[in-house]
C-alpha positions in Angstrom: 27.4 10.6 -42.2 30.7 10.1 -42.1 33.0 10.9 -38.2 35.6 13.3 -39.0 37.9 11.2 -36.8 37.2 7.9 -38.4 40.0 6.2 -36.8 39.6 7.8 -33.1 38.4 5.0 -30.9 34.9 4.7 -29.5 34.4 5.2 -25.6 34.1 1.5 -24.0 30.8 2.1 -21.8 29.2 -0.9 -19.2 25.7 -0.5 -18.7 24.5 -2.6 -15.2 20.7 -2.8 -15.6 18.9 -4.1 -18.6 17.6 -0.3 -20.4 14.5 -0.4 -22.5 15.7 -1.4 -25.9 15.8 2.1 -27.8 18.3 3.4 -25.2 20.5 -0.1 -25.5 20.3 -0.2 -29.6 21.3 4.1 -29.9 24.0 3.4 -27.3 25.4 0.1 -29.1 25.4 2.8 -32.3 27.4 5.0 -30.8 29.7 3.6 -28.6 31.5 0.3 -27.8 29.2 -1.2 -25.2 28.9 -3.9 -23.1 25.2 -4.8 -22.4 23.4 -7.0 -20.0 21.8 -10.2 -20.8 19.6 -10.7 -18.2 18.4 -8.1 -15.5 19.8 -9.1 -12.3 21.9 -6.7 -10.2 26.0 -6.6 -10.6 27.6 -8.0 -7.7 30.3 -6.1 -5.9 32.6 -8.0 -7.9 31.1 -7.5 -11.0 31.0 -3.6 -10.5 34.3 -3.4 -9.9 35.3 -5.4 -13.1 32.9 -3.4 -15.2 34.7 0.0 -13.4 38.2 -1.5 -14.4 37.1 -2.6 -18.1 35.8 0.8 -19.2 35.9 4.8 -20.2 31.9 5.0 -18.5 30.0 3.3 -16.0 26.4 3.6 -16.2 25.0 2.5 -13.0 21.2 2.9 -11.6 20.1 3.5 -8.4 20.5 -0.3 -7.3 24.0 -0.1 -7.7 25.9 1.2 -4.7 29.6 2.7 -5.5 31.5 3.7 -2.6 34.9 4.6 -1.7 36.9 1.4 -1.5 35.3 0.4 -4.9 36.0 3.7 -6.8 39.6 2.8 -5.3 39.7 -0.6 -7.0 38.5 1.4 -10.7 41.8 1.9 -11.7 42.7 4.9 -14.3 40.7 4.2 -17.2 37.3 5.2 -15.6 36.2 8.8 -16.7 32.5 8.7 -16.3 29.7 7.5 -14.4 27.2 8.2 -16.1 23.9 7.4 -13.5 20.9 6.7 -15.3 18.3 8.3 -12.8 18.0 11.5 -11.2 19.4 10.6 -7.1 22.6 10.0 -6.8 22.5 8.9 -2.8 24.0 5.3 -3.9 27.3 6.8 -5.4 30.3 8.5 -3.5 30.2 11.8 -5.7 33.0 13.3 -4.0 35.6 10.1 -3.9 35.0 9.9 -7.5 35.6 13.4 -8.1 38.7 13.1 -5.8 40.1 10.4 -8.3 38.9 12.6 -11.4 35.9 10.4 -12.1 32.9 12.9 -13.3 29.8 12.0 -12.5 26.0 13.0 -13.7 22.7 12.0 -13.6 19.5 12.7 -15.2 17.7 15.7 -13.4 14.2 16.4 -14.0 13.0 13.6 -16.3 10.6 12.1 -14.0 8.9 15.4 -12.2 5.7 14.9 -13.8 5.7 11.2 -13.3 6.8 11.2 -9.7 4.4 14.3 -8.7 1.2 12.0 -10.5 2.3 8.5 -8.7 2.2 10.8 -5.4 -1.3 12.4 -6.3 -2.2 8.5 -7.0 -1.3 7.6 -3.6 -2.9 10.4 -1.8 -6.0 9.3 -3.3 -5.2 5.4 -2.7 -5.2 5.9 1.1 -7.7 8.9 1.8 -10.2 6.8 -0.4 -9.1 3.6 0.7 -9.0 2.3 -2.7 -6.8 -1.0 -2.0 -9.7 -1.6 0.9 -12.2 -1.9 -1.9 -10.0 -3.4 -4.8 -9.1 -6.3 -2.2 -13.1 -6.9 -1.2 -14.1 -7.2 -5.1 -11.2 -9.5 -5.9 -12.1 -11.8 -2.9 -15.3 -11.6 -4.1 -16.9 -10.1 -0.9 -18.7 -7.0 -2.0 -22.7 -7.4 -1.0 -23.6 -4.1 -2.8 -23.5 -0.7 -2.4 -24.7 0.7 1.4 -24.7 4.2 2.8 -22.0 3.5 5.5 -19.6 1.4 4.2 -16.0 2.2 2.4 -16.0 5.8 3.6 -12.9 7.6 2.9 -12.2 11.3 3.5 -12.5 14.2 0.9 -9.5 15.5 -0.7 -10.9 19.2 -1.0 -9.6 21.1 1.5 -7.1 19.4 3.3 -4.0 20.4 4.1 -0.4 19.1 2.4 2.3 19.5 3.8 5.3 19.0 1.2 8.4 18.1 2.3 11.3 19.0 0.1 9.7 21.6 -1.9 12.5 21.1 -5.6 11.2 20.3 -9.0 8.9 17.4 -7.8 7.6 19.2 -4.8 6.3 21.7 -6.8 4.6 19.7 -9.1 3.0 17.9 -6.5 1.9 21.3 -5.0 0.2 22.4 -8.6 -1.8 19.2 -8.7 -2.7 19.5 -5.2 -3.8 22.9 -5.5 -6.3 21.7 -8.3 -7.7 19.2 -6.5 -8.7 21.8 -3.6 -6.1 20.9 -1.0 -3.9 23.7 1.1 -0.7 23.8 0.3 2.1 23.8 2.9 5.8 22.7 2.8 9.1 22.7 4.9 12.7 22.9 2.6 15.5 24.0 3.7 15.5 27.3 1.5 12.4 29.3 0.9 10.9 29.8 -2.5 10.9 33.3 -4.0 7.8 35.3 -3.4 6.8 34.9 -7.2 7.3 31.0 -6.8 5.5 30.7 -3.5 2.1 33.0 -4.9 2.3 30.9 -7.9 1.8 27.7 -6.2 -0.5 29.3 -3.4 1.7 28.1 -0.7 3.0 28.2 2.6 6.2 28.5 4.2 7.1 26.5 7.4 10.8 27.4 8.8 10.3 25.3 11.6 9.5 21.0 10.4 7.9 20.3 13.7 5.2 23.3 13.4 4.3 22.1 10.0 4.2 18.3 10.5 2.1 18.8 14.0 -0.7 20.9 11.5 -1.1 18.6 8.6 -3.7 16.1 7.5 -1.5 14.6 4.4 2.5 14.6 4.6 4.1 14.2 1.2 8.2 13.6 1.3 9.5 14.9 -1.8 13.0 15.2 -0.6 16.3 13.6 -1.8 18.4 11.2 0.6 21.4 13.1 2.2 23.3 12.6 5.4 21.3 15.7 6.6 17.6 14.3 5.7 18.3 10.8 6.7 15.7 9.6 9.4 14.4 12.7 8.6 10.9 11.9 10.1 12.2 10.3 13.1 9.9 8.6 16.0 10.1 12.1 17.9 8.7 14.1 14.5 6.4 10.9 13.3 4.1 11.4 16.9 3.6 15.2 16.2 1.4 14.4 13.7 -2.4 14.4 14.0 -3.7 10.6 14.2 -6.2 11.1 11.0 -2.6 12.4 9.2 -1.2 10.3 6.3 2.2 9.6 5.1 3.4 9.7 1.8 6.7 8.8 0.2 7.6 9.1 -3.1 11.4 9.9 -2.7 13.6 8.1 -0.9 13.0 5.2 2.3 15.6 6.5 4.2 14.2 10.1 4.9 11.5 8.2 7.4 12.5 5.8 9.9 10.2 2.6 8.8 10.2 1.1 12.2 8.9 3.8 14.2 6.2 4.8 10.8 4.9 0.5 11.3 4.8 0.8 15.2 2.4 4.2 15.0 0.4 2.8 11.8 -0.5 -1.0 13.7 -1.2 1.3 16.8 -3.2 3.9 15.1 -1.9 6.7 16.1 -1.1 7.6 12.1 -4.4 7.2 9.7 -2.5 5.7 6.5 0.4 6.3 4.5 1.4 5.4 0.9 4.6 4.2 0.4 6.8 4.0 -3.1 10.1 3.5 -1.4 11.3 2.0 1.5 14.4 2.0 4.0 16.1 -1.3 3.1 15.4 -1.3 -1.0 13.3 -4.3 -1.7 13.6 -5.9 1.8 10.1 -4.8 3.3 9.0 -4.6 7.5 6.5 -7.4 6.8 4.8 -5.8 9.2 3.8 -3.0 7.0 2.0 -5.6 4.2 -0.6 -6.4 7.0 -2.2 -3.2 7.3 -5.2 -2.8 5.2 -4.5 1.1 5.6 -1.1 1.1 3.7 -0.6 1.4 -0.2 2.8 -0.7 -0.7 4.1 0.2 -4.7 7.3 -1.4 -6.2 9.5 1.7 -6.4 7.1 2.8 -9.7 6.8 6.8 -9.3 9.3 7.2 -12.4 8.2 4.3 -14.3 6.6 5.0 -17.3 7.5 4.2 -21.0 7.9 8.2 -21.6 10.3 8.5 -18.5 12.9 5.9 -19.0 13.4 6.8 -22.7 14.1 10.3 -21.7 16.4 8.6 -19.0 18.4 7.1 -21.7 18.6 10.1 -23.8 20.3 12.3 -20.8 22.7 9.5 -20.0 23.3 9.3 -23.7 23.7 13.2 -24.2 25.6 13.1 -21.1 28.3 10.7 -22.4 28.0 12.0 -26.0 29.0 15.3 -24.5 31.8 13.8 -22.5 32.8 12.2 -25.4 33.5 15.0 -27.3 35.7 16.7 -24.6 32.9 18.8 -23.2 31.5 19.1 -19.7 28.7 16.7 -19.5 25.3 18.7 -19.3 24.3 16.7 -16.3 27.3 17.1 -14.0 27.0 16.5 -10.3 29.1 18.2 -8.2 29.6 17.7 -4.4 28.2 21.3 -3.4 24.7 19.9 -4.9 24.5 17.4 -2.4 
């Protein structure tokens, strides 16, 4: 098909992650693009270059854009276009402030995040890395009545915290495997919502927390749910609880989770994400009652390609001289 504007020039976008190939080869199609050849991080340097050099930015969640480098971008940045649904590493409102849009890619990775959360609520209640770790050291003496005993799932109550897309979808897998439903968010669900899901309202965090037997954080990272679970909030819970974090690292405060897990005073917890990125408490890779994943929850072959289609819609959009679908605006935050 032929463009109708065959001379009108093609967006310059800078990509700062490799992107699983489909998403690099339709974006090369449509616009001018400058791809990565390897997949290291951008320096701070290198950010700000690719900011300078082009129409579109799209940055991952690795990639931290604050105030003093959006000031550096010069004029010709339009768009940053994040590809991944948090935008906690970008400075929304600077960018706005120097008429920079900026969107993400909302709801892609609800199912995938709710499962990888469900996976790790099993992991520690049934103390699957416990056994995985005997068989591969090749320790198991054979099956006994008494040994690798775990806790049912059936029946136990979740308390959800941060009850948006992936809350719920957490709560709808929970509810099938028997457990009670509970969550804490800063604005109630309507009635419909709540009966749907079968569950229940805590106004108060601290009530909730001191009640629960799993604790599932499924909220986003924001000045206001930063150190969310704090050492105070961390000792209300019950010491056969377990923590679960699929979100963000910042929402609990690592250091005071590792001091109550070595001293027992919290069963387990399941971590996907952690305070400092990459850099773990190597305190936390002792415990044979922790399940340590690499930031997976959204990583599946399905997920990333619908990624790259939002970002790509999102740009297309912008392209176009619309209002890109995915637009974040400070009063989301």
């Amino acid at each position: 098909m032929h463009s109708i504007h065959p001379t009108r020039q093609k967006l310059r976008v800078s990509v700062t992650r490799r992107l699983p190939e489909p998403v690099e080869t339709r974006m090369k199609e449509l616009f001018d693009v400058a791809l990565r050849e390897d997949d290291s991080k951008m320096t701070r340097e290198e950010l700000i270059a690719a900011m300078q050099g082009s129409d579109v930015l799209v940055p991952t969640v690795t990639d931290h854009i604050d105030a003093s480098m959006l000031a550096q971008a010069g004029d010709r940045l339009k768009l940053i276009a994040n590809f991944g649904a948090g935008v906690d590493h970008v400075d929304v409102t600077t960018a706005r402030q120097r008429g920079i849009l900026v969107s993400n890619t909302p709801g892609v990775v609800t199912e995938d995040t709710a499962d990888m959360t469900m996976a790790l609520i099993l992991a520690v209640t049934r103390r699957i890395p416990e056994g995985l770790a005997e068989m591969q050291a090749g320790r198991w003496g054979g099956w006994s009545p008494t040994s690798h005993l775990g806790g049912r799932v059936g029946g136990r109550r979740l308390g959800i915290l941060g009850m948006g897309r992936i809350g719920q979808a957490v709560a709808r897998r929970a509810a099938v495997f028997g457990m009670q439903v509970h969550y804490h968010n800063r604005r109630r669900l309507r009635p419909e919502v709540e009966d749907e899901l079968q569950a229940t309202y805590w106004e108060s965090l601290d009530q909730m927390l001191s009640r629960m037997d799993v604790i599932s954080v499924n909220a986003p990272h924001t000045p206001s749910t930063f150190h969310l679970l704090n050492a105070r909030r961390l000792k209300l819970l019950k010491p056969t609880a377990v923590v679960v974090n699929t979100s963000r690292g910042e929402v609990i405060d690592e250091n005071a989770l590792t001091r109550m897990l070595r001293a027992g005073e919290i069963a387990g917890a399941g971590l996907d994400v952690f305070e400092h990125g990459h850099e773990i408490n190597p305190r936390l890779r002792e415990l044979p009652n922790v399940v340590l994943l690499p930031h997976m929850g959204s990583a599946t072959v399905e997920g990333r390609a619908e990624m790259g289609e939002k970002v790509i819609i999102n740009i297309k959009t912008f392209a176009d001289g619309h209002r890109p679908p995915d637009l974040v605006v400070p009063s989301m935050l």
